[in-house]
C-alpha positions as a printed NumPy array, in Angstrom:
array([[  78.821,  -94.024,   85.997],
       [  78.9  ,  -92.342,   89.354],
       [  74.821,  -92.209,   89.365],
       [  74.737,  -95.949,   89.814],
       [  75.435,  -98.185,   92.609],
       [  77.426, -101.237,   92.446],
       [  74.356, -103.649,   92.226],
       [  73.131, -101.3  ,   89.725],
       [  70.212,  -99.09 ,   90.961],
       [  70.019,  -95.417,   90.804],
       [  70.934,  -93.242,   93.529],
       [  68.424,  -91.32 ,   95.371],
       [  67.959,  -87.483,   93.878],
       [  69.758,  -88.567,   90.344],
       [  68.521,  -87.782,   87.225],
       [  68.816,  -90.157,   83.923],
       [  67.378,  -87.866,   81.572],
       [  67.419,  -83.845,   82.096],
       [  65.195,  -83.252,   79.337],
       [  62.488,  -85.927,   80.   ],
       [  59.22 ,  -85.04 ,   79.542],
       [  58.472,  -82.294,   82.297],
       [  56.529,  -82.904,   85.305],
       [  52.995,  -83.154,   85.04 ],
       [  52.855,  -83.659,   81.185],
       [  50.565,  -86.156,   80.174],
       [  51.542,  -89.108,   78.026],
       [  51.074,  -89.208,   74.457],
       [  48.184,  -92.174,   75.354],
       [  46.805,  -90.717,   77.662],
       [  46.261,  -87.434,   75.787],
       [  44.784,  -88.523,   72.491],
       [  42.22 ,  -90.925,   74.257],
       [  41.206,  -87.848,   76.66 ],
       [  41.024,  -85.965,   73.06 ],
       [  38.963,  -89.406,   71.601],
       [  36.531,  -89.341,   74.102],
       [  36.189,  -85.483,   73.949],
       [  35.651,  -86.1  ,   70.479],
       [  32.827,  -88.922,   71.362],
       [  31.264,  -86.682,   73.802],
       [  30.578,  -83.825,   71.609],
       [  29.624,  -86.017,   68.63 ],
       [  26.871,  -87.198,   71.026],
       [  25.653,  -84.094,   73.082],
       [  22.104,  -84.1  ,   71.674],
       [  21.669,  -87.991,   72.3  ],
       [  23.047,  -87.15 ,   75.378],
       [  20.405,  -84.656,   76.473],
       [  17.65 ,  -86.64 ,   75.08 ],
       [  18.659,  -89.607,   77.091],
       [  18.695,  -87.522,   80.132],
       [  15.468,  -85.802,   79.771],
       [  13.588,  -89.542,   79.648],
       [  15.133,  -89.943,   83.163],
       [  13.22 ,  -89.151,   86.51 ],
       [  13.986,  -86.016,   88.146],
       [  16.259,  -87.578,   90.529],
       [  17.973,  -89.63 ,   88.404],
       [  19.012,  -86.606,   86.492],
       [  20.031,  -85.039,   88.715],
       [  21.834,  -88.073,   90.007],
       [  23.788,  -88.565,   86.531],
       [  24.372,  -84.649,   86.157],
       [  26.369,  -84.833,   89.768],
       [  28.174,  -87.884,   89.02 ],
       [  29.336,  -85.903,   85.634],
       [  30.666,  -82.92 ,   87.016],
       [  32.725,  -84.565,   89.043],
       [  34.645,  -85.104,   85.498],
       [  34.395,  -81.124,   84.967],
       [  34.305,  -79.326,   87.708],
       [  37.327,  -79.201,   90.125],
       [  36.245,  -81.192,   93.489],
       [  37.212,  -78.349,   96.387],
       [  39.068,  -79.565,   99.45 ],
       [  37.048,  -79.587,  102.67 ],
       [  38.867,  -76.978,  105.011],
       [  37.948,  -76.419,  108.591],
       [  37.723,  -72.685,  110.154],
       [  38.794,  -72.349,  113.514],
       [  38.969,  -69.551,  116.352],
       [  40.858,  -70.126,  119.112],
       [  40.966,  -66.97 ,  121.854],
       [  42.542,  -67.39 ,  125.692],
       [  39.441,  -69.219,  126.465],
       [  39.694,  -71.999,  124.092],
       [  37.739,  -73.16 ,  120.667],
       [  35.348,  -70.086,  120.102],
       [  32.532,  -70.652,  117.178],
       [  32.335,  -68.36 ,  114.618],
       [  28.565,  -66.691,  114.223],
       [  27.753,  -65.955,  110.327],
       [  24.018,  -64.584,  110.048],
       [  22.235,  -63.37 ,  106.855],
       [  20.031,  -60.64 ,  106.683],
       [  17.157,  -60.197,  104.807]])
């Protein structure tokens, strides 16, 4: 077993199992209680909605944000920059009517 060390540990960059479960599959646990609650969700979508409409406007809107975090991918902040001979230089957008 040249993949081992003396005391026994693995060395760094080997691999045990070749035909593991690929990278980024999900485990089988993990995927049927995603599918569970799916199921739960869409079992209840009309309790749901109910349940929301009682709410005040804010609060709605409140628990309708804090939900789409669960759907909607969250975007990554990103930072646009121009930099000419003179330094930083702001970039002008303007909207016409």
């Amino acid at each position: 077993m040249e993949s081992r060390r003396k005391n026994g540990t693995v060395k760094k960059g080997t691999i045990l199992n070749p035909k593991g479960r690929p990278k980024g599959t999900p485990n089988k646990t993990t995927k049927e209680i995603r599918e569970h609650f799916q199921k739960l969700i869409e079992c209840n979508l009309e309790q749901l909605e109910d349940d929301l409409k009682q709410l005040e406007p804010k609060e709605r809107l409140n628990i309708i944000l804090d939900l789409a975090r669960f759907v909607i991918p969250t975007l990554k902040a990103t930072e646009i920059t121009s930099i000419d001979s003179d330094g930083v230089k702001p970039i002008v957008i303007s909207f016409k009517d």
